[in-house]
C-alpha positions as CSV (number, residue, x, y, z in Angstrom):
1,X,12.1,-10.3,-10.9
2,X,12.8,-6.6,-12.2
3,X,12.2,-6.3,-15.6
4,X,15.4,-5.9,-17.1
5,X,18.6,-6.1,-15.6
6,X,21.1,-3.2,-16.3
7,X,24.3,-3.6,-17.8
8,X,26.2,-1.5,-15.2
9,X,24.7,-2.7,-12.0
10,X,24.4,-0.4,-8.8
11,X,21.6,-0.6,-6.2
12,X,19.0,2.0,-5.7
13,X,16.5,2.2,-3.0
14,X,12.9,2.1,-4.6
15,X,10.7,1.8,-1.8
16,X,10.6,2.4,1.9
17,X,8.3,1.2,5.0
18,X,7.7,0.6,8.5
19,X,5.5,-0.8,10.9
20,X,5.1,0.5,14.8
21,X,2.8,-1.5,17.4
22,X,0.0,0.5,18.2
23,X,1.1,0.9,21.7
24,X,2.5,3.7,23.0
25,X,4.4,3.9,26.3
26,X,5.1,7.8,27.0
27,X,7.8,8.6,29.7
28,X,5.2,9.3,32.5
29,X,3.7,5.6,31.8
30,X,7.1,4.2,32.6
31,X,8.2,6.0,35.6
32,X,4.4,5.0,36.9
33,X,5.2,1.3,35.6
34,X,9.1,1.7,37.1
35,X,7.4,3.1,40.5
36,X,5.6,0.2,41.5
37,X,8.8,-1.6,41.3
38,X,10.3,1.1,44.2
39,X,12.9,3.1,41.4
40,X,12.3,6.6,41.0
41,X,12.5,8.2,37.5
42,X,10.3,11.2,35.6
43,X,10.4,12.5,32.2
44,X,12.2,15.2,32.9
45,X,15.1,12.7,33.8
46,X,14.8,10.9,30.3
47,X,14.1,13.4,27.8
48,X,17.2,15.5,29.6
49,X,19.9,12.7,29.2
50,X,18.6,10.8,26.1
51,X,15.7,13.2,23.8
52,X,13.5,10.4,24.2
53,X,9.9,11.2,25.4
54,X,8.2,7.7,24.2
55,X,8.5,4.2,22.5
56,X,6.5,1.6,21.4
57,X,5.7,-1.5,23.2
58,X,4.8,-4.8,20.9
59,X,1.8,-7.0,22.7
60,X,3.4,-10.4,24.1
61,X,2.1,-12.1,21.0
62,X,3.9,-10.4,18.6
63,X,7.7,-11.0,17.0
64,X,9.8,-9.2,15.3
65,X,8.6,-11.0,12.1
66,X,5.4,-10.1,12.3
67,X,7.0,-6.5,12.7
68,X,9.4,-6.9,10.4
69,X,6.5,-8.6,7.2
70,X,4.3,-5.6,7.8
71,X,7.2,-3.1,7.0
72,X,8.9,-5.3,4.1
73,X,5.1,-5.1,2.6
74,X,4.9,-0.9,2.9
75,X,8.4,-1.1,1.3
76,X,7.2,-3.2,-1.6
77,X,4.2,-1.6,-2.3
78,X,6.2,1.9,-2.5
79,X,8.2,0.7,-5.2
80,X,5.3,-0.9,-6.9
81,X,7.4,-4.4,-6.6
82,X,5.3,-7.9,-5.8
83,X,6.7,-10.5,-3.2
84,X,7.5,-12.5,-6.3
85,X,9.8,-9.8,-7.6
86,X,12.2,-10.7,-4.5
87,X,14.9,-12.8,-4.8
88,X,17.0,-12.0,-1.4
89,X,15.9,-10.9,1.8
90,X,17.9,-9.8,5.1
91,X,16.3,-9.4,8.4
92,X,18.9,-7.0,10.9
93,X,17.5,-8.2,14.6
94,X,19.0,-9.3,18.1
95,X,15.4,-10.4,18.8
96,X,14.5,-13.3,16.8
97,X,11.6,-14.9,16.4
98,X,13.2,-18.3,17.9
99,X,16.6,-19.6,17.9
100,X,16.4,-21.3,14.2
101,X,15.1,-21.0,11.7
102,X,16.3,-17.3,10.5
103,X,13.7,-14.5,11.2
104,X,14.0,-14.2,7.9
105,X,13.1,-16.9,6.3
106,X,9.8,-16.9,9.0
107,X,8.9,-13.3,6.9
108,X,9.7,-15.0,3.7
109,X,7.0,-18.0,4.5
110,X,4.4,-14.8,5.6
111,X,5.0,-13.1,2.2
112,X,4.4,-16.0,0.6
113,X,8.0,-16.3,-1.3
114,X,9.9,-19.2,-2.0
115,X,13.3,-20.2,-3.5
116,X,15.7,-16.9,-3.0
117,X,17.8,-16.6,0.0
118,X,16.4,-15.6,3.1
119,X,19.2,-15.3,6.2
120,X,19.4,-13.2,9.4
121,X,22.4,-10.6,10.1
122,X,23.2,-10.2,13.7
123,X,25.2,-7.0,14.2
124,X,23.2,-5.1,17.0
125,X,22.6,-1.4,16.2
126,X,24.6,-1.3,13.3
127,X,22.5,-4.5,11.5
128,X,20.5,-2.4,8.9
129,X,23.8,-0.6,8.0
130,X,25.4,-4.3,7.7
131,X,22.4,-5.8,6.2
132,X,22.3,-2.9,3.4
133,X,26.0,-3.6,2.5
134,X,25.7,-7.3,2.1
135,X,22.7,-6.6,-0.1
136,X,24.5,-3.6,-2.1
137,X,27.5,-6.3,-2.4
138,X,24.8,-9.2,-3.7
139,X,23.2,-6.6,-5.9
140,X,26.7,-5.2,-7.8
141,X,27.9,-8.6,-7.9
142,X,25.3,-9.9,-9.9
143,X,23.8,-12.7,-6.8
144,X,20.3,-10.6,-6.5
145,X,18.5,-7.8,-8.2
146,X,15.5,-7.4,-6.0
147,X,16.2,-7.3,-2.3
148,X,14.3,-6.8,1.0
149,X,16.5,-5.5,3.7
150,X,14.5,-5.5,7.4
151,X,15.4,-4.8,10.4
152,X,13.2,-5.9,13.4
153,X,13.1,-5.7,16.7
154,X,11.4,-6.7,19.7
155,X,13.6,-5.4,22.9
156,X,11.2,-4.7,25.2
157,X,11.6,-8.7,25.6
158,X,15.2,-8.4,26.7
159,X,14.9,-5.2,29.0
160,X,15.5,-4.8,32.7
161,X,12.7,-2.9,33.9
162,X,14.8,-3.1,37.3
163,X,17.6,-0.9,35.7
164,X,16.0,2.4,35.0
165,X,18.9,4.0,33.0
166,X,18.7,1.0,30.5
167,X,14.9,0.3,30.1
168,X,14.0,3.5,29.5
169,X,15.8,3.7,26.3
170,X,14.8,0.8,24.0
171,X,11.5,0.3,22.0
172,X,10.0,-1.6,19.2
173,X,9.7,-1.8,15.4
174,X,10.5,-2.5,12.4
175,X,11.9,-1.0,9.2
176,X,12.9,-2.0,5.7
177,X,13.5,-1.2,2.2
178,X,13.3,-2.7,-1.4
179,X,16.5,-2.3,-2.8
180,X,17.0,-3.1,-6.7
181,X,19.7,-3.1,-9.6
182,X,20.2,0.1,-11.4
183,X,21.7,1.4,-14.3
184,X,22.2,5.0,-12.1
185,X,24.6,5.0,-9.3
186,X,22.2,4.7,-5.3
187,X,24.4,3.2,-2.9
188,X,27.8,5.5,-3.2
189,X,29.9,3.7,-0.6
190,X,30.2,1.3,2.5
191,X,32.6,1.1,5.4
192,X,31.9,-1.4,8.3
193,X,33.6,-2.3,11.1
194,X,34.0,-4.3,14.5
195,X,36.0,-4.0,17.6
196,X,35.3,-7.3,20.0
197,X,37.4,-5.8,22.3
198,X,34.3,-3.6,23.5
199,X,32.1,-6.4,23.6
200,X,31.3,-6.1,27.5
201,X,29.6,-2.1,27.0
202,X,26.6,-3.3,25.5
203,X,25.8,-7.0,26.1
204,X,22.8,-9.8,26.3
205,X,25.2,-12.1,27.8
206,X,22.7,-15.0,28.2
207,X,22.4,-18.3,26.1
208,X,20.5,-21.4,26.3
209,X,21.6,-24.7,27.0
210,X,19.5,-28.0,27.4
211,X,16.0,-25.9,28.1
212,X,17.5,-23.5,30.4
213,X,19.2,-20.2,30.0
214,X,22.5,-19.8,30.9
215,X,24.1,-16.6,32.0
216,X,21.9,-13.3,31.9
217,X,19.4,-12.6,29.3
218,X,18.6,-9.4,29.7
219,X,20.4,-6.3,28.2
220,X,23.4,-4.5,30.3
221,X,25.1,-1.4,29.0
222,X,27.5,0.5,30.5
223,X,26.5,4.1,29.5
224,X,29.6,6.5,29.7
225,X,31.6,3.8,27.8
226,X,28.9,3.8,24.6
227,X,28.6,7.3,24.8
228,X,31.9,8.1,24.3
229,X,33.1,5.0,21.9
230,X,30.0,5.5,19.7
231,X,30.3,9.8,19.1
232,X,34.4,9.0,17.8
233,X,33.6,5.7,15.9
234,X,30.5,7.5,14.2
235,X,32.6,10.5,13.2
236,X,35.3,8.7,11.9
237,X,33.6,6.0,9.4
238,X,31.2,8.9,7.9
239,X,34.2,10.6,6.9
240,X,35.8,7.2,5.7
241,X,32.8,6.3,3.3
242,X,32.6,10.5,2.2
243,X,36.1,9.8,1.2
244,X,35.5,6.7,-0.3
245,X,33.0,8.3,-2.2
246,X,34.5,11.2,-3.3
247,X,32.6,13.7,-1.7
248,X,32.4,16.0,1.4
249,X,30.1,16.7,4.2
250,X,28.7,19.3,2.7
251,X,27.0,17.0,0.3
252,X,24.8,15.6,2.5
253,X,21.5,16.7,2.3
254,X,20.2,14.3,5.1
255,X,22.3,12.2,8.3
256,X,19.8,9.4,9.7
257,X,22.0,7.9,12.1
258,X,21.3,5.5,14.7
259,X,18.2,6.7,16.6
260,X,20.1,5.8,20.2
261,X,20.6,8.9,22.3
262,X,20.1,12.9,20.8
263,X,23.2,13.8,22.6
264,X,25.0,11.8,20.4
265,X,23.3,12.1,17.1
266,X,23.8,16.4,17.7
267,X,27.6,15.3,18.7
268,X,27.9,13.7,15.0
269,X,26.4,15.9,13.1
270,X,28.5,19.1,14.6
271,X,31.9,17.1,14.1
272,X,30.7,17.2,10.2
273,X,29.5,20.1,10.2
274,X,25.5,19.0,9.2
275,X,22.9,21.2,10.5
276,X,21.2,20.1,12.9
277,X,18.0,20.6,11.0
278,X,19.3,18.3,8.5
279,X,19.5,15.6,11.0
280,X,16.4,12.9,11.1
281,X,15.2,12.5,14.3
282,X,13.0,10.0,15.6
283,X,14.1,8.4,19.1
284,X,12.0,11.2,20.7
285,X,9.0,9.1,19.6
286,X,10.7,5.8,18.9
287,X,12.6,5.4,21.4
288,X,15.9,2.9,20.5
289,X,14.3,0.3,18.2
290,X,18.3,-1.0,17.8
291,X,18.4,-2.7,14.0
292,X,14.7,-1.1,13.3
293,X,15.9,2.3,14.0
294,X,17.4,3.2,11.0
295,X,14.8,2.6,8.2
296,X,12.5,4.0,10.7
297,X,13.8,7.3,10.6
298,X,14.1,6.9,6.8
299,X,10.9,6.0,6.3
300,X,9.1,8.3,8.3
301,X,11.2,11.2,6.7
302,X,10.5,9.4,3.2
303,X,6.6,9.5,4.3
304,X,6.8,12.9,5.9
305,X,8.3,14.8,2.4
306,X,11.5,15.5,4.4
307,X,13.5,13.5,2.0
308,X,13.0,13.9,-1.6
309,X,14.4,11.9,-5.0
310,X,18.1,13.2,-6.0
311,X,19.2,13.5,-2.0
312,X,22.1,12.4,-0.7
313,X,21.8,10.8,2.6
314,X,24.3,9.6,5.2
315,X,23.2,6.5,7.3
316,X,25.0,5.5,10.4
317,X,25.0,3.2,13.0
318,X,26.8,1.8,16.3
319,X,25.7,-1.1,18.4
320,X,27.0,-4.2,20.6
321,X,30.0,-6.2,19.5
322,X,31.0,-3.5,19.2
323,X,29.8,-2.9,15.7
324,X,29.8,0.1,13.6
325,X,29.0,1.1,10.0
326,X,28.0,4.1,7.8
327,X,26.4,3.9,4.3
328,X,26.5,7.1,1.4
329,X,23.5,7.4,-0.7
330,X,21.9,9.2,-3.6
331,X,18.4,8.3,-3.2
């Protein structure tokens, strides 16, 4: 546990990490990989429409736990916390590890932590965003004061290397952060939302049902529809938790938003006005990592000396569902 516990309670982030698999898949490997299957492609094509020249690939033995337990133990060990100092963790995936139990509580067994709550949040893209906000929520309300929030993913399990506009952009990896009670004020504000009416852009519609798999499980995205739902819905919820806030874009010092497509991180951040040299960018190496792809960016622009203590940073996301969600920070 932290060693005291503040009398005005807010949640600061004390520690970030990730953890990447060591295998890189540039775009050349996959248009050699997608050419054997007779669909043409070339990185030209991918870095034009989406900024992404490479992801990572995870070997077929390894989940998003195993991710997600490397990252949660970079994150701990940058805010000089223990695993016994935490008493909630969140893991943010689509990919889990098995149907039940939680991810999350898998992670918790690896760090060797037992008692505190432990539960998966399923929101697509937007999970890390979500999973923050529960933890923020837990935090102020008194329920936690040491939390891990992870997200994890493992997509390359759910692609369809058939469908060259869709396989191309996902990766894998996992983020997370240690996020504790504070006397000083971290976690500004929180807006999330959902919109089921959208579910059908951006699906994994398959399920299973006595030992076989109904339905489709591999991912389908209609492009044009994301593109444009996602640059509006992004827009509009930064400027909802700035309000709530009580502050303006031009206090942000740093926008990490969803690492999905360039086109539309540049499209966010010119709609607020953020340079564009503010604006954390990792999909170019990273790929879409979905949940991961948040606290990926922020820790490698933690790691890097990008971000510095006393910044304000503006995280965003938009995924499946369709979800989206933006958190204000002083970090």
């Amino acid at each position: 546990m932290p060693d005291r516990i503040p009398t005005f309670r807010y949640s600061r982030i004390t520690g970030t990490g990730s953890m990447l698999p060591p295998r890189r898949v540039s775009n050349a490997d996959l248009a050699a990989q997608l050419a054997e299957r007779g669909l043409e492609t070339s990185d030209e094509w991918i870095v034009e429409r989406t900024g992404i020249r490479a992801r990572r690939f995870a070997d077929p033995s390894v989940c998003s736990s195993d991710l997600g337990v490397e990252a949660a133990r970079h994150a701990l060990q940058a805010a000089g916390r223990s695993a016994e100092d935490v008493d909630l963790i969140i893991v943010a995936t689509s990919t889990p590890d098995m149907v039940f139990p939680s991810t999350a509580t898998i992670v918790q067994r690896k760090l060797g932590v037992q008692g505190c709550p432990a539960f998966d949040l399923q929101a697509v893209c937007s999970g890390f965003v979500y999973g923050l906000s529960v933890a923020d929520a837990m935090i102020r309300s008194g329920a936690a004061s040491c939390a891990l929030v992870i997200g994890a993913e493992v997509f390359s399990r759910i692609l369809d290397f058939n469908d060259r506009t869709t396989c191309v952009l996902f990766g894998d990896g996992a983020g997370a952060v240690v996020l504790e009670a504070s006397a000083e004020p971290g976690i500004l504000a929180t807006r999330l939302h959902a919109d089921g009416q959208h579910m059908d852009i951006l699906c994994t519609p398959g399920t299973v049902s006595g030992g076989q798999i109904l339905g489709d499980p591999l991912l389908k995205m209609d492009g044009q529809a994301v593109f444009k739902l996602a640059v509006r819905v992004l827009d509009e919820v930064a400027r909802e938790v700035l309000e709530a806030a009580g502050r303006t874009a031009a206090d942000i010092d740093w926008l990490i938003p969803h690492q999905a497509n360039i086109r539309i991180m540049q499209g966010t951040a010119r709609k607020l006005k953020v340079p564009l040299d503010h604006v954390v960018v990792t999909v170019d190496e990273h790929g879409n990592t979905s949940a991961a792809s948040i606290p990926l960016a922020l820790d490698h622009a933690v790691r890097s000396g990008q971000i510095q203590r006393g910044h304000t940073l503006m995280l965003e996301g938009v995924g499946g569902g369709f979800t989206w969600g933006a958190v204000l920070l002083d970090f």
